[in-house]
Every structure is written in C-alpha cells, then in structure tokens.
C-alpha positions in Angstrom: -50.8 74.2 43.4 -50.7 70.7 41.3 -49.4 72.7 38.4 -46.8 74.6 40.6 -45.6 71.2 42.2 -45.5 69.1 38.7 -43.9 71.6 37.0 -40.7 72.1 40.2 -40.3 68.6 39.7 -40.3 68.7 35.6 -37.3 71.6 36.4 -35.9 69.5 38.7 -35.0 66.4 36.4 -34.1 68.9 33.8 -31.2 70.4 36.0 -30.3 67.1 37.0 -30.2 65.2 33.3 -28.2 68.7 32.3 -26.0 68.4 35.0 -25.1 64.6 34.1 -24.7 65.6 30.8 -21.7 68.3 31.5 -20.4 65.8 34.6 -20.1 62.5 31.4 -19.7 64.8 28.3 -21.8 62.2 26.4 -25.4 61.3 25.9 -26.4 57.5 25.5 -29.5 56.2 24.3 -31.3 53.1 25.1 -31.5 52.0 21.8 -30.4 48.1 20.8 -27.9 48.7 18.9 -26.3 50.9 22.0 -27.1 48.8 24.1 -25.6 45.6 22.2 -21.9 47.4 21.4 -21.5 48.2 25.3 -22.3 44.7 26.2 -20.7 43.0 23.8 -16.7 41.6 25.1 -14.9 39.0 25.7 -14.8 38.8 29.3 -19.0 38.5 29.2 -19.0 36.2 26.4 -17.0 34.1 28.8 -19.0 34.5 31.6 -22.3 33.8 30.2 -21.2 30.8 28.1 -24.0 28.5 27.9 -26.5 31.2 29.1 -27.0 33.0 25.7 -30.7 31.9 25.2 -31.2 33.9 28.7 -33.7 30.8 30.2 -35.5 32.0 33.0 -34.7 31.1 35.9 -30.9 32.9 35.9 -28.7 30.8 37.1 -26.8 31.9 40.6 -23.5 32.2 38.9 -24.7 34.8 36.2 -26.8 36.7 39.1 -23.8 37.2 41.2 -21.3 38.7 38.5 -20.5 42.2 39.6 -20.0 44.2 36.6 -19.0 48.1 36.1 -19.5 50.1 33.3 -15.7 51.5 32.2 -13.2 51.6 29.3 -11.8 48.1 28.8 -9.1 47.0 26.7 -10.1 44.6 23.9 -6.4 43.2 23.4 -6.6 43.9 19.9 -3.5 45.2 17.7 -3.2 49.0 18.9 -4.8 47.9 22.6 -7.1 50.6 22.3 -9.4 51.1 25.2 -13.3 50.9 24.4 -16.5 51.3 26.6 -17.7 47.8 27.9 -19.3 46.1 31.4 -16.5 44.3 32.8 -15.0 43.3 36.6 -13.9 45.5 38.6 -9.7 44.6 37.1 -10.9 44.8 34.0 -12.3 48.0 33.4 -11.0 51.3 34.3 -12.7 54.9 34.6 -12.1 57.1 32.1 -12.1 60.8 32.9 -14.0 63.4 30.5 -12.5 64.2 27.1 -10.8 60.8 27.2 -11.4 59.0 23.4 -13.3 55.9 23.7 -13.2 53.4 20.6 
C-alpha cells in the first residue's frame, strides 16, 4: 500500500512537470548562470542600488518590489525583447513559440 501511494504520487509530479513543459515550451534549470542572466536588467540594478552585498536584514523597500517573470525590452539597438524580472509595465507575457533573446 506505501509502495502503491508513493509511486501515484511519483506519476503525479511526472504528469504535472510534463504538462508544464508542453504549456512553456522550455525547460529552465536552477543553475547560476541561469539564474544570473534572468535577473540581470536595468530596472533591478536600479532598484537594488546600494543593496548588492544583500546585508541581512532586507530593507522594506527591496521586500516590497513586486516583480514578474516576462519578456522585457532592454532598449538596446534592435529593441529586442529578452526574459527578465521586471514591474508589472515593464515586462510583458510572451505566448509559446515567441523568440526570446
């Protein structure tokens, strides 16, 4: 019965990482480097100036930003839109298939 329930849950979280894998139509890792080229942007760097050592505690100001994960534009020569936390204005969803820089 331990076996029976362990293993409906192990199916479980396989049908639901392979169903967010088809809804996204791209697998991330949680290695540094990803993690470092999502986060890295203007509109943080801004944000956080002054923070960068991350000192405990977090100030109230950094705690309260309200980020989302989207395609922001990075105001560069072509304006081409790239994966990055940002506000709410400055990020936008992208749909499936869209190209990402």
């Amino acid at each position: 019965m331990t076996y029976s329930i362990a293993i409906a849950f192990s199916a479980f979280g396989v049908v639901l990482g392979l169903w967010a894998l088809s809804r996204n139509g791209i697998c991330h890792e949680t290695s540094f480097s990803s993690i470092m080229t999502t986060t890295r942007n203007k509109y943080l760097d801004e944000m956080t100036l002054g923070y960068s050592l991350g000192s405990a505690p977090t100030p109230q100001a950094v705690k309260e930003l309200e980020l989302r994960f989207g395609g922001m534009r990075d105001g560069g020569p072509e304006d081409k839109m790239r994966a990055a936390f940002g506000s709410e204005g400055d990020t936008a969803p992208w749909r499936k298939g869209q190209v990402i820089y």
